[in-house]
C-alpha positions as CSV (number, residue, x, y, z in Angstrom):
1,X,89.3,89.7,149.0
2,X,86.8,91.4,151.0
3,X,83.5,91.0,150.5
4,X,80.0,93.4,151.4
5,X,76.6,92.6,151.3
6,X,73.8,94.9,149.4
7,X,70.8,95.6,150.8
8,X,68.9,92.9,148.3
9,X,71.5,90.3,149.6
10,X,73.8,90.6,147.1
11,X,77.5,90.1,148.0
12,X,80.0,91.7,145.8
13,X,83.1,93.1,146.1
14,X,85.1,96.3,145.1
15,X,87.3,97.1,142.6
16,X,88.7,100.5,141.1
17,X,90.8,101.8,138.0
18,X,89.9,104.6,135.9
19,X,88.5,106.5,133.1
20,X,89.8,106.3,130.2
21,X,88.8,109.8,128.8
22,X,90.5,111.8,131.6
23,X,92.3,108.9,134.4
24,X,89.7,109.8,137.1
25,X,88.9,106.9,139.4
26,X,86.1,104.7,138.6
27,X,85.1,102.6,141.4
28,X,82.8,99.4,140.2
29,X,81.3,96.0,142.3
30,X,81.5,92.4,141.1
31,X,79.2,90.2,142.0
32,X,81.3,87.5,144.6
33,X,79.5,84.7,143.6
34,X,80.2,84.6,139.8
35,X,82.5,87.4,139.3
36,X,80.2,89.6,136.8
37,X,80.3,93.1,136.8
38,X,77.4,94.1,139.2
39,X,77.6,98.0,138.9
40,X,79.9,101.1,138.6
41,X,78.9,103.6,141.2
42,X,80.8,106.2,139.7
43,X,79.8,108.7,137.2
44,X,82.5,110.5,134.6
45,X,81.5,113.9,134.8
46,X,84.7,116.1,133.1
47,X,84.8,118.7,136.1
48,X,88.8,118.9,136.5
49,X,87.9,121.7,139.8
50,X,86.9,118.8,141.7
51,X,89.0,115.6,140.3
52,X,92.3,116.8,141.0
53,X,93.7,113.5,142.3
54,X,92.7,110.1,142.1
55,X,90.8,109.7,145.6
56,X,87.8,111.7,144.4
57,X,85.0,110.6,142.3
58,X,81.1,111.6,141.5
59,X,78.6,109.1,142.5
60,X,76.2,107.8,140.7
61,X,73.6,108.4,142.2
62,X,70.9,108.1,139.7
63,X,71.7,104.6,138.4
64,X,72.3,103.4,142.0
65,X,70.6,105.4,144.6
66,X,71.7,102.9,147.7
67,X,75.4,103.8,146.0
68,X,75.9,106.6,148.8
69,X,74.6,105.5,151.9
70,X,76.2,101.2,150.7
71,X,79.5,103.6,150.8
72,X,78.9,105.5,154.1
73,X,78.1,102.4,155.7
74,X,81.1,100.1,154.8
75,X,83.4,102.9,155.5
76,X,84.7,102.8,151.5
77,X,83.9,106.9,151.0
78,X,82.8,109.9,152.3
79,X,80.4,112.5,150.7
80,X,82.1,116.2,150.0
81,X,80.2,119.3,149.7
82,X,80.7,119.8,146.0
83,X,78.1,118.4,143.4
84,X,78.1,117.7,139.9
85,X,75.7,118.0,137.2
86,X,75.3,116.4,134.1
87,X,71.8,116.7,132.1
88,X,69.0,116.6,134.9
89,X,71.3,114.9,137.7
90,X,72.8,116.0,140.3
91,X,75.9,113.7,141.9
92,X,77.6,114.0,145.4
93,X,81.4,113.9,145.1
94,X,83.0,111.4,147.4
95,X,86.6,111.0,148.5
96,X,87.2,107.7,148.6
97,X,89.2,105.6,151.6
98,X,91.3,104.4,148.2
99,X,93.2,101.6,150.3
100,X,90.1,100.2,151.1
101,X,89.7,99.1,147.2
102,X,91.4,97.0,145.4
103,X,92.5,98.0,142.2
104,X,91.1,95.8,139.2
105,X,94.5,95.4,137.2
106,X,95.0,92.2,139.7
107,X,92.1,90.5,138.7
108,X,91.6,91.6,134.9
C-alpha cells in the first residue's frame, strides 16, 4: 500500500468509504506505522448541489489545515470553486483522483 509523509514526519496512508448519513465519500489517513486512525480530512456537510457522485468531498479544513495543500501535493485531489459552510467554517470542495485511494472495506 502506498504510503505519504506529513509535514511533521508522519507516514500514513489513505483510505476512503463513506458517510453513513447520506453515502458521500469520506477520505481518512492511518498512521503506517501502527495502523490507528490518524485523521479524516473530510467534512459531512449535507449540500446534495455539490456531492452528486462519489469523487467529491468537502475538506476539512478547520481540523486539518495542511489537509489541502498534503492533497495538492501528493496528487490525491484537486480543489473546486464551490465552498461549503457549516457554523463559522468555510470548506473547499475537492474532486478527488478516487483510484488513487484505496477503499477501507479491504483492510476493516
Amino acid at each position: 500500500m502506498k504510503t505519504y509523509k506529513l509535514e511533521d514526519g508522519t507516514e500514513v496512508y489513505v483510505l476512503r468509504s463513506t458517510y453513513t448519513s447520506n453515502g458521500s465519500l469520506a477520505v481518512m489517513l492511518y498512521d503506517a506505522e501502527d495502523n490507528e486512525p490518524y485523521a479524516v480530512i473530510t467534512t459531512n456537510i449535507d449540500d446534495s448541489d455539490n456531492l452528486h457522485n462519489k469523487f467529491f468531498a468537502f475538506v476539512d479544513t478547520n481540523n486539518c489545515p495542511w489537509a489541502k495543500e498534503f492533497l495538492i501535493r501528493n496528487c490525491l485531489g484537486v480543489p473546486m470553486p464551490q465552498k461549503g459552510h457549516s457554523g463559522f467554517c468555510t470548506y473547499p470542495l475537492f474532486l478527488f483522483a478516487i483510484d488513487e485511494i484505496e477503499p477501507l472495506e479491504h483492510y476493516a
